[in-house]
C-alpha positions, 0 to 999 in steps of 0.5 A: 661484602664490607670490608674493614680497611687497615693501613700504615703510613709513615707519621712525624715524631710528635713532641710532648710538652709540659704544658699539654694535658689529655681531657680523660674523666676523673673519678672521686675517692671519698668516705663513701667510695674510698677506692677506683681504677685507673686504666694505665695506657700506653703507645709504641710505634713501629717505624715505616720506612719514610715515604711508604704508604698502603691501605690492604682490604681484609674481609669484615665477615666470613660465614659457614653458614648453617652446620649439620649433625653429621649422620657417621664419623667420615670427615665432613667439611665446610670451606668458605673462601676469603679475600685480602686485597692491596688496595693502595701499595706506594713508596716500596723499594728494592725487595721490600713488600707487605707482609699479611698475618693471622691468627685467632684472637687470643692466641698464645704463641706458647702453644700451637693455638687453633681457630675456633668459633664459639656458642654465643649463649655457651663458651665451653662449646667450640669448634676449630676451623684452619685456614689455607692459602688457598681457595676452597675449590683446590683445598677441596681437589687436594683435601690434605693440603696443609693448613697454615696453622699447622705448626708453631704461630710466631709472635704475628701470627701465621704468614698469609700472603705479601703484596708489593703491587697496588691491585693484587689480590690474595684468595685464600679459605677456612674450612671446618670439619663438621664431625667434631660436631658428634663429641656431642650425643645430639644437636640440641646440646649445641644448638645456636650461633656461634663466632669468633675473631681473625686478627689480621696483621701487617708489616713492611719487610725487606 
């Protein structure tokens, strides 16, 4: 499996002057094009505690596989495990660790937004999924286990797992219930590939 890399590290302030200009391409208004957009951009920083570096392996895909039309009602669920490993954990001190969130792309913390996957070819169809902080071997001995985003998701997302240690490594699941498939009459109305986004996210916390 690739695994995408995010890290954070502490940086210097860097001092704009006068003087320095950002190449971007410019547009042109004339008599024929009398109107255009500008992307208004910006940056804000966090601040890391000085000396503290760490780069946290998230997976680059996690698949279901192939769904099945489910034959009666009972719950029929699909797990598939994941991996979020710390890498590289430098400079830590006293209680500190990193901390690893997730959430849905586009979740409103407003609202108590599931995990889904949607029809490539038909975005009105979507499934939901949750995810556990654990692997699908003892979600499946302890099936009523918890998920985490069974409650309000604050502003980062749902709390993952925290690393302190260069090596530790987190197994955690996500699982669907293939019965939300019969809200359909039959497969053919739901045939296709279907995605979606996990928003990892970290920070240094005391």
């Amino acid at each position: 499996m690739n695994m995408k890399k995010f890290a954070a590290i502490a940086l210097a302030a860097a001092v704009a002057t006068a003087s320095s200009f950002s190449a971007y391409a410019v547009q042109e208004l004339t008599e024929t094009n009398q109107s255009g957009q500008t992307e208004v951009k910006a940056k804000i920083q966090g601040s890391v505690p000085a000396g503290v570096s760490y780069i946290i392996e998230i997976p680059d895909v996690i698949d279901f596989g192939t769904l099945t039309y489910p034959e009666d009602d009972n719950n029929s669920y699909v797990l598939q495990d994941f991996t979020v490993t710390a890498r590289e954990i430098n400079g830590l001190t006293g209680s500190q660790m990193v901390a690893v969130s997730v959430k849905n792309e586009n979740a409103d913390t407003n609202v108590n937004t599931q995990f889904y996957i949607t029809n490539k070819s038909n975005s009105s169809i979507k499934f939901t999924y949750d995810v556990f902080d654990n692997d699908a071997a003892n979600i499946q001995a302890a099936p009523n286990t918890q998920a985490i985003n069974a409650g309000q998701m604050p502003t980062a997302g749902y709390s993952l797992c925290n690393f302190t240690t260069s090596g530790e490594e987190f197994r955690g699941s996500i699982r669907i219930n293939q019965n939300q498939l019969r809200n359909y009459s039959s497969v053919a109305e739901i045939v296709g590939d279907y995605n979606g986004h996990m928003v990892f996210s970290s920070m240094i916390t005391d």
